[in-house]
Structure formats: structure tokens, C-alpha cells
C-alpha positions in Angstrom: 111.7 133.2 109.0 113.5 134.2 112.3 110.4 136.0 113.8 108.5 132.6 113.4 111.6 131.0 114.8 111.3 132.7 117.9 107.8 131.3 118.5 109.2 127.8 118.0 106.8 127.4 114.8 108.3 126.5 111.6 107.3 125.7 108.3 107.0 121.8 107.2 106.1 119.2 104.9 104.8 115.3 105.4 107.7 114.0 103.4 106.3 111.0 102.7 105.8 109.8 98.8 102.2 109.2 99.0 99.0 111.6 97.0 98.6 114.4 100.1 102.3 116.2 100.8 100.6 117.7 103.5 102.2 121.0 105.0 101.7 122.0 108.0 103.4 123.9 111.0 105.3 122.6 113.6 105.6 123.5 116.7 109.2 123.1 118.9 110.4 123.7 122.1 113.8 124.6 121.5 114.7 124.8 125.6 113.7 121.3 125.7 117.0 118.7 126.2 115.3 116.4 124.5 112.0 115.7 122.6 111.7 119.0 121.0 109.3 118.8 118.2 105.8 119.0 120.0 103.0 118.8 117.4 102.2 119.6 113.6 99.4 121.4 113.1 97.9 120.8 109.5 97.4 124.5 107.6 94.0 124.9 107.0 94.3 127.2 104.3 96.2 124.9 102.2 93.5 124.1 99.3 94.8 120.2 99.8 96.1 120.0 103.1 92.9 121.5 104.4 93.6 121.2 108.1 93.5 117.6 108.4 96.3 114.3 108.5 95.6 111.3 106.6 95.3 108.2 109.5 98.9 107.4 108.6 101.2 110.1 110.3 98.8 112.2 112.3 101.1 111.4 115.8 105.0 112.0 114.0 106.1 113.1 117.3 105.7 109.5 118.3 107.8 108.2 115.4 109.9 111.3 116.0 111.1 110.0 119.6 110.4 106.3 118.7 112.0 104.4 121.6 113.6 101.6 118.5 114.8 104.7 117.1 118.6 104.5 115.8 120.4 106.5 118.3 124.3 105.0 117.1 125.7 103.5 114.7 125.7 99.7 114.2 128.3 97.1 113.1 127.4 93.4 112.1 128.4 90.7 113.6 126.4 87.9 112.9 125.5 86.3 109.5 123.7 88.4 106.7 120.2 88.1 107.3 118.7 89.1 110.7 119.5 92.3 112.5 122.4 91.3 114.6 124.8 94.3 115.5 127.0 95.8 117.7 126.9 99.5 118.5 130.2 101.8 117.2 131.0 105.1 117.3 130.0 107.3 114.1 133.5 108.1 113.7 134.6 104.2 113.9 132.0 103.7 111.0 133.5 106.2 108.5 136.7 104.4 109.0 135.5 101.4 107.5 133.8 102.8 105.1 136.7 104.7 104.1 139.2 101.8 104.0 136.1 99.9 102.1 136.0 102.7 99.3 139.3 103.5 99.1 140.2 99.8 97.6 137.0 100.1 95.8 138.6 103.8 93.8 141.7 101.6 93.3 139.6 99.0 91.4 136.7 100.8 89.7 135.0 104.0 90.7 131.9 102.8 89.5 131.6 99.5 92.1 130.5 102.1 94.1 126.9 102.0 93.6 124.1 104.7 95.7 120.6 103.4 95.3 118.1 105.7 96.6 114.4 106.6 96.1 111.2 108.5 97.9 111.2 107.0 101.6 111.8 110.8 102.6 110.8 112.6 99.4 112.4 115.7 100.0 114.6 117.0 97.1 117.4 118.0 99.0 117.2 114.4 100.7 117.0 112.5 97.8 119.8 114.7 95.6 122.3 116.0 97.5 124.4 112.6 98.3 125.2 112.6 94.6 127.6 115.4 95.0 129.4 112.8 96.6 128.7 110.4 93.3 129.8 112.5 91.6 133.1 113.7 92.6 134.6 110.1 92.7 132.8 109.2 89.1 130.3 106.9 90.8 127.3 104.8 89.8 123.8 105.7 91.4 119.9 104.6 90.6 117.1 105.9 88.4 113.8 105.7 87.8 111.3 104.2 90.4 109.4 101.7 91.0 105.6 103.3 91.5 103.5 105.0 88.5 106.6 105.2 85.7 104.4 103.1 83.3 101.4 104.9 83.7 103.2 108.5 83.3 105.1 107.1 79.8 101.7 105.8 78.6 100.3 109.3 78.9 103.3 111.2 77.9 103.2 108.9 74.6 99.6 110.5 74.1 100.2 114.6 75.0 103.7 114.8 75.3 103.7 115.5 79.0 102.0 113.1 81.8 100.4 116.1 83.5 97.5 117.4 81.2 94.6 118.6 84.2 94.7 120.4 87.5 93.6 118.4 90.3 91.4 121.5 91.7 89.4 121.3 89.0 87.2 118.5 91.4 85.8 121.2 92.9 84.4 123.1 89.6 81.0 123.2 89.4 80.8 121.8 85.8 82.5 118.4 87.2 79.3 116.8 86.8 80.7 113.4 86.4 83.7 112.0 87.8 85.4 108.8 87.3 87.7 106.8 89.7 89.2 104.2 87.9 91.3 101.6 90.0 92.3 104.1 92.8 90.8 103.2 96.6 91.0 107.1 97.7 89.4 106.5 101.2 92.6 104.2 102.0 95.5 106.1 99.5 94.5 109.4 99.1 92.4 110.7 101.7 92.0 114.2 101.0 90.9 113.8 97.1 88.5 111.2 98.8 86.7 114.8 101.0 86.9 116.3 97.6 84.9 114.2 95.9 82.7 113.9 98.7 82.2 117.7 98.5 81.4 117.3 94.9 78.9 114.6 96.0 76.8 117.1 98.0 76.8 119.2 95.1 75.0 116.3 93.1 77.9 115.6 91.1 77.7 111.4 89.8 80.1 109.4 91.1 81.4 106.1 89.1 83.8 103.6 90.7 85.8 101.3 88.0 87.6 98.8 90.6 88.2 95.0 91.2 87.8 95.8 94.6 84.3 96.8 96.1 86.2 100.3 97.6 84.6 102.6 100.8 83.4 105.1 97.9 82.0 102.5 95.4 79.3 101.8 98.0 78.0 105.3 97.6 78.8 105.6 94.1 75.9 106.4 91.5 77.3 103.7 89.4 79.9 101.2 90.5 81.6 98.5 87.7 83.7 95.4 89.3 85.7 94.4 86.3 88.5 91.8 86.3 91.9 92.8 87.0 94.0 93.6 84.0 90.7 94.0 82.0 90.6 97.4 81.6 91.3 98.0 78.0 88.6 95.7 77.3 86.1 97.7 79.2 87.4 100.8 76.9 87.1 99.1 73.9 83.5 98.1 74.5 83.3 101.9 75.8 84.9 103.5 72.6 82.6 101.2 70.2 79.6 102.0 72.0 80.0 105.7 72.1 81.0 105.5 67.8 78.3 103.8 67.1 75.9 106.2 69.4 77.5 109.1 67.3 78.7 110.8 71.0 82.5 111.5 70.1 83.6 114.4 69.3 84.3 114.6 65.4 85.3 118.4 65.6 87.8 117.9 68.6 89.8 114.9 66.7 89.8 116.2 63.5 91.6 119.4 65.1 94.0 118.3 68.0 94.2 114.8 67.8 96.4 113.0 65.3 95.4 109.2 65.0 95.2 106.2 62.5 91.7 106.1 61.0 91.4 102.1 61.4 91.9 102.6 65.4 88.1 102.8 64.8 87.7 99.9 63.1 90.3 98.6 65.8 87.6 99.5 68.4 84.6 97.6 66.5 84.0 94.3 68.3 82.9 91.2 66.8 82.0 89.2 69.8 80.8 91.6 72.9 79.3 89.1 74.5 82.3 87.1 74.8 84.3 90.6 75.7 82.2 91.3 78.4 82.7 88.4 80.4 86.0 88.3 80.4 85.5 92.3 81.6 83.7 90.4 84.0 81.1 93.2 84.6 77.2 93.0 83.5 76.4 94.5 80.2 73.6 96.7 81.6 76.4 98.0 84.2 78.9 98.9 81.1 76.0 100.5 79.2 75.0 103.3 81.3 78.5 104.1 81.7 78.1 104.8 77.9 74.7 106.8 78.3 76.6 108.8 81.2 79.6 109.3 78.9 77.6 110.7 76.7 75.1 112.7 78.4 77.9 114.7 80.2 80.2 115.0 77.5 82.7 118.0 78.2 81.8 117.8 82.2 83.7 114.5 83.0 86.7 113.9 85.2 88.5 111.2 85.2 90.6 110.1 88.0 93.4 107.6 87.6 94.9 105.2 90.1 98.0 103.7 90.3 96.4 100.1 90.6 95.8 99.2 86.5 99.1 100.3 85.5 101.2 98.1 88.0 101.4 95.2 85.3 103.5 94.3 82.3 101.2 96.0 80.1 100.1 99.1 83.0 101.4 102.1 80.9 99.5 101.0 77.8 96.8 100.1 80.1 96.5 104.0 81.4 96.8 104.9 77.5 93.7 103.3 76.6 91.6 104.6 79.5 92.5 108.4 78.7 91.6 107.5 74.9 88.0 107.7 76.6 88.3 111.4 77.3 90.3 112.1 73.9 87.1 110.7 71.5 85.1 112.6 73.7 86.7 115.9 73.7 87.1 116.1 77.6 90.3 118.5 77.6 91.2 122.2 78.4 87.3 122.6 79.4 85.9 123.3 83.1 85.5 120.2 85.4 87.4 117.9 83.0 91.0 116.0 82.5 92.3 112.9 83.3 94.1 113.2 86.9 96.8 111.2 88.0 100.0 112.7 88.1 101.2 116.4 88.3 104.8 116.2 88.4 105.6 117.3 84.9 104.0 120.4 85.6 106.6 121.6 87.3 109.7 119.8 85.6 111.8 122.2 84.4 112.0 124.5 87.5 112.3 121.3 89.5 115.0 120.3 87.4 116.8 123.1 87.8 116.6 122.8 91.6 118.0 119.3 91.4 120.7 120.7 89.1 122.3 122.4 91.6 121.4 120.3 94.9 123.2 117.1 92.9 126.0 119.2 91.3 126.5 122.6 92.2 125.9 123.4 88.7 128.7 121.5 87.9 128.6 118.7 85.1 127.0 115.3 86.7 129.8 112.4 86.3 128.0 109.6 87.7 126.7 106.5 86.0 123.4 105.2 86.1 121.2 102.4 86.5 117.5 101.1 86.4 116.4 101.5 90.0 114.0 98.0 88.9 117.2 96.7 88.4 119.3 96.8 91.1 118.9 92.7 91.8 120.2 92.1 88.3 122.4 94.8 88.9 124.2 93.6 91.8 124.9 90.0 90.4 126.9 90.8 87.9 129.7 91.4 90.9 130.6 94.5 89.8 129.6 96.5 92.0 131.9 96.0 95.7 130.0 99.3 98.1 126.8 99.6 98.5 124.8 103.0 100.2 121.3 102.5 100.8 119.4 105.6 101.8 115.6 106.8 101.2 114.9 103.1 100.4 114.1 99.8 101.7 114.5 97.4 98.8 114.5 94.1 100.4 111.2 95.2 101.0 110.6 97.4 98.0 111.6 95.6 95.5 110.2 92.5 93.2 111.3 89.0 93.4 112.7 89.0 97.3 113.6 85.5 97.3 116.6 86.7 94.7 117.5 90.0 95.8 118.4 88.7 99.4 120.5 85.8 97.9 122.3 88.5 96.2 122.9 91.1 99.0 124.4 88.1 100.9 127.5 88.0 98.4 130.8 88.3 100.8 132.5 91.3 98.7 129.4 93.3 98.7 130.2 96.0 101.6 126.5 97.4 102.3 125.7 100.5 104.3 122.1 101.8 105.0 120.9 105.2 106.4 118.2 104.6 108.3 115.8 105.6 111.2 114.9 102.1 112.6 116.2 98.4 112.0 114.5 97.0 109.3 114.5 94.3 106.2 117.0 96.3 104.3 119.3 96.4 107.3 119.1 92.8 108.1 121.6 93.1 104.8 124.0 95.4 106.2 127.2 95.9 107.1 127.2 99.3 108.6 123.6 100.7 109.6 124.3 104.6 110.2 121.3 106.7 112.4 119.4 109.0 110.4 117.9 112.5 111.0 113.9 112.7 110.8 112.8 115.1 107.9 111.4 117.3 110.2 115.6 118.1 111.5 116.6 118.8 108.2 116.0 121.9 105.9 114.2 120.6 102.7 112.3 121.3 99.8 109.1 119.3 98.4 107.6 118.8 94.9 104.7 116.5 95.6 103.6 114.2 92.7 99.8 115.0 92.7 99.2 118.5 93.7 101.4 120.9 91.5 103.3 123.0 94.2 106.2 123.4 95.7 106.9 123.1 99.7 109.5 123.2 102.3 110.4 122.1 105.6 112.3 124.4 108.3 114.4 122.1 110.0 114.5 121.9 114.0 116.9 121.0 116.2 118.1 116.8 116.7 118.9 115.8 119.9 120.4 112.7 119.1 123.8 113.7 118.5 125.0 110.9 116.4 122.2 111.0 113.5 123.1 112.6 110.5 121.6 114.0 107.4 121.8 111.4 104.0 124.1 115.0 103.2 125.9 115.2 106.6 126.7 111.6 106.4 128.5 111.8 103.1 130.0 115.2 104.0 131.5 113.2 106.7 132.6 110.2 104.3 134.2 112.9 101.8 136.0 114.4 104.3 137.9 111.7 105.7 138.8 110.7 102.1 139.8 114.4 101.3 138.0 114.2 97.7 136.8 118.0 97.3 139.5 119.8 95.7 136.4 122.6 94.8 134.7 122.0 98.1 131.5 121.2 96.5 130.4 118.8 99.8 131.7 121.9 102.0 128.2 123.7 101.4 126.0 122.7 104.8 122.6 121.8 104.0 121.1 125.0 104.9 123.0 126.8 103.1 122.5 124.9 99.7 118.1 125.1 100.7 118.5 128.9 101.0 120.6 128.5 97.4 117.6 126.8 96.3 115.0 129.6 97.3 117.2 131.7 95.2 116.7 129.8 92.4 112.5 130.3 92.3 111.1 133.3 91.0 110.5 135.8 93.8 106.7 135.2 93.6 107.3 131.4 94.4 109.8 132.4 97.0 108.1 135.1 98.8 105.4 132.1 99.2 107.3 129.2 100.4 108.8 131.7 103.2 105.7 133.2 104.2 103.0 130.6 103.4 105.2 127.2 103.6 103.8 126.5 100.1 103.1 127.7 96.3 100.6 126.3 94.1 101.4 126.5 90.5 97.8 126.9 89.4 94.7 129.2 90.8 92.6 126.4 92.0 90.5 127.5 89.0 93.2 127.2 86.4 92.9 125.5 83.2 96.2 123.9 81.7 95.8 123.4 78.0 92.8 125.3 77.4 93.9 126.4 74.1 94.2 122.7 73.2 98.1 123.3 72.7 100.1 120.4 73.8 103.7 120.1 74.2 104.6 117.5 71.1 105.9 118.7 68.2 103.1 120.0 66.3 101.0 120.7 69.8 98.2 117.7 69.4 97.4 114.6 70.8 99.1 111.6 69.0 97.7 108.7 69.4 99.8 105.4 68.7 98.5 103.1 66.4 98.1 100.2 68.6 97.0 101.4 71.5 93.4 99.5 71.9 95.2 95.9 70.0 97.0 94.4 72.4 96.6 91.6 74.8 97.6 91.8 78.4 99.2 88.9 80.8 96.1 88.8 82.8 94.2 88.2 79.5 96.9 85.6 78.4 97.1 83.7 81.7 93.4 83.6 82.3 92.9 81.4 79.6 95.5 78.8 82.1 94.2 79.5 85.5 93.9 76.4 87.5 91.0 76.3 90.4 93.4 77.0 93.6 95.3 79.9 91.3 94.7 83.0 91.9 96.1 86.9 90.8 97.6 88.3 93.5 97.2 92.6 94.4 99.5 94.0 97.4 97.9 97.6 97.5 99.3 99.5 100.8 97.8 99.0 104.0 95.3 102.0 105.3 97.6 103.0 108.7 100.9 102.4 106.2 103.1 103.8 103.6 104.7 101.1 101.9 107.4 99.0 104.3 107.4 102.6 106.9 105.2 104.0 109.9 105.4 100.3 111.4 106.5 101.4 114.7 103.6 103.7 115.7 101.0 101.5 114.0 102.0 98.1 115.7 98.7 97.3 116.3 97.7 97.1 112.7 100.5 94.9 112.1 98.5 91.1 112.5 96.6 92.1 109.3 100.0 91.1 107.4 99.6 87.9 108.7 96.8 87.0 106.2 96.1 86.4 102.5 92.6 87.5 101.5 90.0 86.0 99.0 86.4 86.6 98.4 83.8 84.1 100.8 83.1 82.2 97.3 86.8 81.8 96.3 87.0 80.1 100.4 84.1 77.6 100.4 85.0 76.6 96.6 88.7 75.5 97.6 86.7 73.7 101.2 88.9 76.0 103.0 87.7 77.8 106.3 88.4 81.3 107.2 91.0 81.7 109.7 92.7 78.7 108.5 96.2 78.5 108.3 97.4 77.8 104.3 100.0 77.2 102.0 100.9 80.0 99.2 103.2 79.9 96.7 104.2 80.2 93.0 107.5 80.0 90.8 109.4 82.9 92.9 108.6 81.7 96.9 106.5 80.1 99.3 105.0 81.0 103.0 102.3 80.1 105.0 99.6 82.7 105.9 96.1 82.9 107.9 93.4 82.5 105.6 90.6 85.2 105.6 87.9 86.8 103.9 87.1 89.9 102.4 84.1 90.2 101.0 85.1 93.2 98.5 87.2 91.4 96.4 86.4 89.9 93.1 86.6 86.2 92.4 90.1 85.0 91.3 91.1 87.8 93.1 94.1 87.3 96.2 95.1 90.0 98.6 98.2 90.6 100.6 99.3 93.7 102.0 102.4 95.1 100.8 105.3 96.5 103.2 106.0 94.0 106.2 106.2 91.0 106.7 104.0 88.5 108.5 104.9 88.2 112.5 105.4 84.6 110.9 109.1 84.9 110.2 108.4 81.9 108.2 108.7 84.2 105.1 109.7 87.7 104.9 106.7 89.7 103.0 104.6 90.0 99.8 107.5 90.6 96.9 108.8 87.0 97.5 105.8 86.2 95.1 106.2 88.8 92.7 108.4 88.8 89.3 111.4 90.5 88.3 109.8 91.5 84.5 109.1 94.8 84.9 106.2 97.3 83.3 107.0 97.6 79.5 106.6 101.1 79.1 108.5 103.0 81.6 110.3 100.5 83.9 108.3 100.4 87.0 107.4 97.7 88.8 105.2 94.5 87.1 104.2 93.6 91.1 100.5 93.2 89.7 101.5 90.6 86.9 101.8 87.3 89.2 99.7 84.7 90.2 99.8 82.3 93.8 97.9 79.2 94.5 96.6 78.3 97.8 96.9 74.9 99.6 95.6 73.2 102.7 98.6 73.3 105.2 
């Protein structure tokens, strides 16, 4: 590490929570007084990575040495609700804080409540304030708010969410692959080149999607099906391939544990009636089946994150990967169900977490359901709030409520943060955070399953701190640490971390920047062996007989109703990057619908329109978009309009959240568009 120092290149990792976790190397100029980090330079030989950004941070030294950058720290003085401060000294700010907390201890140590979650998803970012939590017996967040419900749905199949490698796109026996509600050109660029490569190699492509995606265009076979439809489309997929005699008897009779009936359960009376409310032709749906069955044990599936943001998303995911159980598409070459590889490496990265959190001490800290925090916060319990990683009034479902409730007068709210944004507009104290690439961190990205890090470089802004250095600071003041737990610096407890890995693993991170968990070749579960209780698949007895929302409230749509998506914008990740993508920012000033949907409601495009349902109301320019289904409304999620009319998508959608594993529902709502 200190011979790479010297040429001012270190390690690093994109430590944004999106598919790539790109690493790269970065290059500094430590001499420089200010604007030290020059360029990353994406490793090539990084089986992911591949030399390349995504469109969405290829330029971080811009955001790096933003000019809106917090450089202080801030102070309201102005109503909750717009970003009206003063500048104070860091050391002014722990004051208050500390006065703040102090008569919080005296009341209830848990009314001090840390909500926290991926904005930097570095582990010793995300972990290491609860040391703080938990020396004064605090409460802090769990869970997310992303792909919980899809990871449930599959964990309540194989006992683990993770079941394929993502390498094994590239695998010549791949010879069909599935992308089922996941736009990878816009999300996940670098799976997008991969199944491109596999495209020159002849592999089929077939695109399940509401949305007419950048890759369904050149897809072999592409099916628009209603939203919140899906396990529909697998029933008529499961029947089809029983009565065709294509499943694979010996595979379920051997690893698969299942209720006999959940064929009968499969047998539709009325597939005419089914398919249109699938919404897809019949001749589409049936050479899906053919396919299916014609490249039995060389199909991948790969799973967005799309279907399972409903009420019923993690039983939604279920049903989809019960297509590649009855077909016996496990543990073989070139098949799996992709979508997320966390659980792959849980137990070292829990172990990692053990000790950033705790210093393998016992944790003492209460929790809560992140999905929850609104609900949460009203009961008035709570009387500090830290904000870091996280930008719930953004973030979070049902806006119009959430604000309301961060506006109570005893709530004392600070938020770490690089720039001003919604969250802030909240605040009380806004303190001026580090950049990951100043900090010494360590990754676990979600999709590929490896572990990264980050070398941290030098910060010229004196005053921004670390979410770590911030509460070392907080703790110290209060004189808390009786075992000096918080007195570890940050680098210190990363080396402590590299310790912890296997020397293989470590020998990697430090000369490589990364470790893959898997050859790119590996197989995981190729001896069928899955990690429930007697090893196979259990498949729940109602997992194709249930009815979703969609399904419900289709049956009461109203002709100016529509169901509402808010997928992430191309150039952004959630509610971040907006300051070097500014330009990109108008397109939050629309609402889309397909041409039909426009001339049916004798609307005109670029018309300014009324849109609103139980939770909020705004107005928003009216425009096309010609790859969306009918019924189908579209507004990008993370920022709000430059009409400050309304603040951004959430104020439409509900608090209920998924049913499975308490992520966010934001997919479940419907809006109705008026004439201004």
C-alpha cells in the first residue's frame, strides 16, 4: 500500500448502492492545497468493472469539488421547510448537539433515534456510528427500502436469496436468457455489455417488461405485460409447460419439496380471460413456452427490482423463479435466477459489521423498521434525530406525511451531508460530510459477490468529517467511552477489518483492490444442496393463488386513473448526483404516458396537468413516451420538479409497505390526470 501511495494512486470503490460497485484507481495529487483527487481510472481487469463508468459518476472529481459543496456547518434559522441557515463553527454545532442529547439521556436513551441506509454504501460508513448507539443504549434503523421483498420471496424458496453467479452470463451454455422487469441499459449498465456479448455469441434474448426497454428492441422475443401481472404470465407459463410434459419430473421429485395440488393450482380454466388481463398476445406468451422448453437446463433468468416493488413484490419474485424450479434450471452451466448476491457472502460480512458496529462488544441498541421511520417518529418518542447515508424526505413513501412529522417543534434533527438537500430543508443542524473517496472503507456490493475497498485520500476542507469522525467528536464532548470503543480512528478499525478476511481475501483487496468470491466459472449449488433444513427447495403452498393490488384495483380503474412507476432516472442514483447532472434535471418536470393514453384524455403533449390521488397533489408538464404500456404513468423518482409547487414523486406513493420483507410498496399506487 505505501509504494502505491507514493505514486498518488490508490485503491477505490464507486460507493454508490446501485448493480456495478465499480473499482477503480484513483489518482491524487497529494502536493496540491486543494482539489487533490484528479481522476478514477476504472480497472480493466475487474470481470465487472471492465474499464468503463456507468453515465452516472464517470466525472466524481466534479462532485468531489462541487462549488454547492458543504464546506461548514449550518444552523437554522428560518421555519422548517426550505434550506434557510446560518453558517457555525463545527465545534459550536457539537455544543448543541450535546446540550440536545444530554436532556434527551435524562429522559430516555432511546429518543435518540440514527436512521441511516446505502447513500454511501461503504460498510465502515454505514456501521460504525452505531458504536455511538450503542454505548448510550440508543435506537437506530433496519432494513431498507429497495429489493427486501424480492430477497424474502426467494429465501422462502432455497433458504438463501443468492442461488446463481452472475458470471455465469458469459457461459457458453447460456443459450437463453431472461430479463424480467429490469431496464439494464438505464440500471445496470455493465450486465447490459454482458448480455450484449452473449448476443454476438447467438445467445436468445427475451425481454418481460411494461416498459418497451433499449434491449427489448433487439430482443429475439420481447412480452409487454401489465404491471403487477406477472404471476399471471407464470401461471399460464407453468400450465403450458405441464401440459407439454417439459418439466422436469426427476429434478422435483429429488430436490424440490412442494404440495401436489400446486399443479392443479397452475391449471387454468379461462386462459383467454387470463391473458388479457396479462395484457400480452397469446402467440407472444406461447413461444416463450416453446423456448422454455427447447432450452431446458441452458436458461438464465435475470431479475429486476421493478415487479417486486408492490404489496405483493416478494411473492411476485417467488412465482417467476418457480419457472426455473419445474424446469430444473439450477446448479447447471449458463443457468440461475440472478438478482441478488448478497447472501453469498453474509456470514463473513457479518462478521465485519460485528466489529465495525461493536468492537466485538454486545450490540445494545434498539431497532426499528427503516419503512417505518414516519410512523415511527409520530408517536413523539423519539426527541434527536441523526440523519446520515439517507435522504428520506426524498426516500421515503408518503412525503406529504413524513414532512408534517419532521416539522414537530421537540424533534432536534441533524443530517450529515455533502450538499443541501430535501432532507435538510428538515434540519436543525446540517454538519459537512467527507466524500467516500477521503475515507478508508470497505465494500460488499449487492450484485457481484466480492468484496472491495477504498484507500482514502486526503480532504481539504477542514471542517468535513467522517459519519465516524463526526460522532467521535459528539462522544467526546459527552465523555461516554469508559472502554474507548469510539477512540479507534477509522483507519485503524479498516486495517482491523482486513485482519478479519482470510489471508487469500486480504492479500487481494490490498494488491488488486478487489476479491471475487467465485471463479467467474463457478457454480454455487451444483450438488443441488440448498441451505434449508433438509437441503431442497420448499416451495410454499400458495405461492401461484394469490391476487395482487394491481389485479384488485384494475377491476376499479376510472378512464383518467392511471398506475404510477418512478424507476431512477438514467444520469441519477435515486435523490444524488443532481449537481453534476443539472442539465438532466427538466425531465423531473413531467409525468409520462403512452401517445394513446394522451389523445384518449384530449390532452396535448407538453401541456401543463393536474395529478393527484389520496396522498398529494402537483402539477406537472405533460409528455409522451412512447415505450410505455397503456394505463401506465411515469415519473422519475429522486428530485423534485423545478416547480416547487410540489416537492417529488413519493408525495403520491403509500405508506403500506411490501408484505414479505418490508421494503417499499412505491409501485402499488395509482394518480389521475386532470386538465389544469
Amino acid at each position: 500500500m505505501n509504494k502505491r501511495n507514493e505514486h498518488r494512486v490508490r485503491f477505490a470503490t464507486c460507493p454508490k448502492d446501485c448493480y456495478g460497485g465499480c473499482v477503480f484507481e484513483a489518482y491524487w495529487d497529494e502536493e496540491a492545497e486543494e482539489k487533490n483527487f484528479l481522476y478514477g481510472k476504472p480497472l480493466r481487469d475487474h470481470p465487472f468493472t471492465k474499464g468503463f463508468f456507468c453515465s452516472k459518476l464517470n466525472k466524481r472529481e466534479k462532485l468531489l469539488y462541487h462549488p454547492k459543496r458543504l464546506r461548514s456547518a449550518f444552523h437554522r434559522k428560518g421555519d422548517k421547510g426550505t434550506n434557510n441557515f446560518k453558517n457555525i463553527s463545527i465545534d459550536k454545532a457539537l455544543n448543541l448537539i450535546k446540550e440536545k442529547v444530554e436532556s434527551a439521556l435524562k429522559l430516555n436513551t432511546t429518543s435518540i433515534l440514527g436512521a441511516f441506509y446505502a447513500g454511501n454504501s461503504g460498510l465502515i460508513s454505514q456501521h460504525s456510528p452505531l458504536r455511538f448507539f450503542n454505548l448510550i443504549n440508543g435506537t437506530v434503523t433496519r432494513g431498507g427500502i429497495c429489493n427486501e421483498g424480492g430477497c424474502e420471496g426467494l429465501h422462502s424458496l432455497f433458504g438463501t436469496y443468492s442461488t446463481t453467479n452472475p458470471f455465469q452470463i458469459v457461459n457458453p451454455n447460456a443459450k437463453l436468457i431472461v430479463i424480467w422487469g429490469s431496464n439494464l441499459s438505464a440500471n445496470n449498465i455493465h450486465m447490459y455489455r454482458l448480455v450484449r456479448d452473449a448476443m454476438k455469441r447467438n445467445a436468445l434474448i427475451i425481454v418481460i417488461d411494461p416498459r418497451k426497454t433499449r434491449l427489448a428492441i433487439d430482443a429475439d422475443l420481447f412480452i409487454k405485460i401489465n404491471p403487477g401481472m406477472d404471476h399471471l404470465l407464470v401461471k399460464v407459463i407453468i400450465n403450458e409447460l405441464f401440459k407439454s410434459g417439459q418439466i422436469d419430473k426427476q429434478f422435483l421429485e429429488k430436490h424440490v419439496e412442494f404440495e401436489t395440488n400446486i399443479i392443479k393450482k397452475a391449471h387454468l380454466t379461462d386462459l383467454k380471460r387470463i391473458i388479457l388481463k396479462i395484457g400480452a398476445s397469446k402467440k407472444k406468451i406461447m413461444r416463450f413456452v416453446e423456448l422454455l422448453g427447447e432450452y431446458k437446463h441452458q436458461t438464465l433468468f435475470i431479475l429486476g427490482y421493478g415487479p417486486q416493488k408492490r404489496i405483493h413484490g416478494g411473492k411476485i419474485i417467488r412465482a417467476i423463479a418457480l419457472i426455473q424450479i419445474m424446469l430444473g434450471n439450477l446448479g447447471k452451466r449458463g443457468t440461475g435466477i440472478i438478482y441478488s448476491q448478497s447472501d453469498f457472502k453474509r456470514l463473513l460480512k457479518r462478521k465485519l459489521i460485528n466489529y465495525i458496529e461493536n468492537g466485538l462488544t454486545s450490540s445494545k441498541t434498539k431497532e426499528i423498521e427503516l419503512i417505518n421511520l414516519d410512523s415511527e417518529l409520530k408517536t413523539k418518542k423519539y426527541k434527536v434525530l441523526f440523519i446520515y447515508n439517507f435522504n428520506p424526505v426524498s426516500s421515503l413513501p408518503n412525503q406529504n406525511s413524513l414532512r408534517n412529522t419532521l416539522k414537530q417543534k421537540d424533534l432536534f434533527t441533524v443530517v450529515i451531508d455533502m450538499f443541501f438537500n430535501e432532507t435538510t430543508k428538515y434540519a436543525d443542524l446540517v454538519i459537512p460530510a467527507k466524500f467516500s473517496l477521503e475515507q478508508y472503507d470497505i465494500f460488499a456490493p449487492f450484485f457481484i459477490p466480492s468484496f472491495s475497498i477504498t484507500e482514502g485520500g486526503p480532504c481539504t476542507l477542514k471542517n468535513c468529517l467522517t459519519n465516524y469522525e463526526f460522532f467521535q467528536k459528539l462522544e467526546a464532548i459527552l465523555g461516554l467511552d469508559k472502554d474507548d470503543l469510539m477512540k479507534e480512528p477509522q483507519k485503524d478499525i479498516f486495517l482491523n477489518c482486513l485482519r478479519l478476511f482470510p489471508k487469500k481475501i486480504k492479500k487481494n483487496l490490498l494488491n488488486n483492490g478487489y476479491h471475487l468470491i467465485f471463479e467467474e466459472k463457478s457454480i454455487p449449488f451444483e450438488d443441488l444442496k440448498f441451505p434449508t433444513k433438509d437441503h431442497k427447495i420448499h416451495i410454499p403452498p400458495h405461492s401461484l393463488n394469490f391476487e395482487t393490488f394491481e389485479e384488485k384495483r384494475k377491476k376499479k380503474v376510472q378512464n383518467n386513473e392511471f398506475l404510477l412507476i418512478s424507476p431512477s432516472h438514467k444520469f441519477f442514483l435515486h435523490s444524488q448526483l443532481g449537481p453534476i447532472q443539472e442539465s438532466h434535471l427538466i425531465d423531473f418536470d413531467n409525468v409520462y404516458l403512452s401517445p394513446k393514453d394522451i389523445k384518449e384524455l384530449h390532452l396535448k403533449n407538453g401541456e401543463t396537468v393536474n395529478v393527484y390521488n389520496k396522498y398529494g397533489s402537483a402539477k406537472y408538464e405533460l409528455n409522451e413516451m412512447k415505450s410505455l404500456k397503456q394505463g401506465l404513468a411515469l415519473i422519475y423518482k429522486g428530485f423534485p420538479s423545478r416547480n416547487l409547487n410540489h416537492p417529488n414523486v413519493n408525495i403520491f406513493t403509500p405508506s403500506q409497505e411490501e408484505e414479505l420483507g418490508h421494503s417499499g410498496a412505491y409501485y402499488s399506487t395509482f394518480i389521475k390526470i386532470s386538465q389544469d
